[in-house]
C-alpha positions in Angstrom: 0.0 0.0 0.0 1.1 3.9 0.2 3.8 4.7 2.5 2.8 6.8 5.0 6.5 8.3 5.8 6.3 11.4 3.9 9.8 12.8 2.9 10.0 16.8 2.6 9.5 17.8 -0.9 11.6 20.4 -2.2 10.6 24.2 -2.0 11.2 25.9 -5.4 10.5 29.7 -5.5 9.9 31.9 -8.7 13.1 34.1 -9.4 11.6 37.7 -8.4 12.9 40.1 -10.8 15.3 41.8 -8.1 17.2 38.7 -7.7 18.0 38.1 -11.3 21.5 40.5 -11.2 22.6 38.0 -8.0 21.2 34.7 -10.3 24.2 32.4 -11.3 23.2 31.3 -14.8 25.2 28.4 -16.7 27.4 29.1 -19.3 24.4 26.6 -21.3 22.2 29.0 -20.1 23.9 31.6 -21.0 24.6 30.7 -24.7 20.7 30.0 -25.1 19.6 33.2 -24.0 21.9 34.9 -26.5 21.2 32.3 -29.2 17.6 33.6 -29.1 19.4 37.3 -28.6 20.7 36.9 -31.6 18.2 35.5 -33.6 15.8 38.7 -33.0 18.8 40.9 -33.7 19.2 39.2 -36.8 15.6 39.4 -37.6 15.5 42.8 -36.8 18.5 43.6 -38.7 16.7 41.9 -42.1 16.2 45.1 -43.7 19.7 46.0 -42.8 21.0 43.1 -44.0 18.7 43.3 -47.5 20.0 46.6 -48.4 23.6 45.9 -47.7 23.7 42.9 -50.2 21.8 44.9 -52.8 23.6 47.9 -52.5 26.5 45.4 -52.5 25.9 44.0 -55.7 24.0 46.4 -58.0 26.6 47.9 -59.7 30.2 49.3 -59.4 28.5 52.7 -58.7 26.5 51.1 -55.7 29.4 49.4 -54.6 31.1 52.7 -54.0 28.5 53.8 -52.1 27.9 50.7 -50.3 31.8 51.4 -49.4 31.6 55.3 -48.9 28.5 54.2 -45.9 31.4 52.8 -43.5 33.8 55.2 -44.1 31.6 58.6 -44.4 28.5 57.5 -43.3 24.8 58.1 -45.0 22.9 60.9 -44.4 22.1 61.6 -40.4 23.7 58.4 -39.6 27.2 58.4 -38.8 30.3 56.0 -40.1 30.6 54.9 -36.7 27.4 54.0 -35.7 27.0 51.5 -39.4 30.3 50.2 -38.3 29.0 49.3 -34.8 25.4 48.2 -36.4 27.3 45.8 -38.7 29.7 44.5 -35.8 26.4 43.9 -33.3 25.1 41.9 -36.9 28.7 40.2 -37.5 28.4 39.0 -33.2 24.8 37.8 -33.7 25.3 35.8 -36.8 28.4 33.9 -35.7 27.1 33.4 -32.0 23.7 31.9 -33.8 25.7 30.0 -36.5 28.2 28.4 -33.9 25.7 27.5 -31.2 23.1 26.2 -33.8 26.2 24.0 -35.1 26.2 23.4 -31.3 22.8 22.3 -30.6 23.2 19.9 -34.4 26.1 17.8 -32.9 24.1 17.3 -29.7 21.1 16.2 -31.2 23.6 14.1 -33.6 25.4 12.2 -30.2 23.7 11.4 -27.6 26.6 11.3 -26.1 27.6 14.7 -26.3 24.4 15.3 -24.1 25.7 15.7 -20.4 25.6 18.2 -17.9 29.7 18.3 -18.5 29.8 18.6 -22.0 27.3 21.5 -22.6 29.2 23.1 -20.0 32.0 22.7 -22.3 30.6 23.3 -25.3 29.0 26.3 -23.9 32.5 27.9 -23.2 33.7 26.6 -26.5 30.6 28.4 -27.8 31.0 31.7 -26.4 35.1 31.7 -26.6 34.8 31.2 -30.7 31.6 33.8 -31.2 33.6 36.3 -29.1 37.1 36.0 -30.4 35.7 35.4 -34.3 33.9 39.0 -33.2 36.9 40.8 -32.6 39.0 39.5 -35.3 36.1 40.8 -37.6 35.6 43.9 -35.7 39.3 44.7 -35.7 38.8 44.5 -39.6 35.8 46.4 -40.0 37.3 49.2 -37.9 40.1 49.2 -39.8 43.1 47.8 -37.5 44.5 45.5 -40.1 
């Protein structure tokens, strides 16, 4: 029959929006949240994105232009703020494309799903979209 010993159940407690600057997220956590992050900045981006590869491709005379928007900027907008637009769009499509390539190979292995290696992959994850996004930025700002 039912054992009448009850054992304590565990008390779990809603986060209260206060305590979410002290909450210790995981680095798989982490790379979730800014995997869906990135996908809205990407989406939001779109038309960004749209008019760069069109302006891109047009013609020689658009090209120029395309070029003359990072270095002189267009209009009210400034150089600066097109280059930082396209590094925030550089940061959100490598962080997408590296942990989507992320979440393939755990839903490829089985094995690969463990508390240990998305922990691992997680900081593989965020090492490669950060450092790929300052190589890139380093470019676009004209470092090298």
């Amino acid at each position: 029959m039912a054992d009448n010993s009850k054992t304590p159940r565990p008390v779990f407690t809603n986060i209260h929006v206060t305590d979410i600057v002290s909450y210790k997220l995981p680095p798989a956590g982490i790379v979730s949240i800014l995997h869906r992050i990135s996908g809205v900045v990407m989406f939001l981006l779109l038309p960004f994105i749209v008019w760069m590869f069109d302006t891109s491709v047009t013609s020689e005379i658009s090209y120029d232009e395309f070029k003359s928007v990072f270095t002189a900027g267009s209009g009210w907008l400034p150089a600066i703020l097109v280059n930082v637009i396209t590094w925030g769009l550089i940061w959100a499509y490598l962080h997408h494309f590296i942990a989507g390539v992320r979440h393939l190979l755990m839903d490829a292995n089985h094995h690969l799903v463990s508390k240990q290696s998305g922990h691992n992959s997680a900081l593989v994850v965020l090492a490669l979209s950060v450092s790929l996004t300052l190589i890139l930025g380093a470019k676009l700002f004209g470092l090298f």
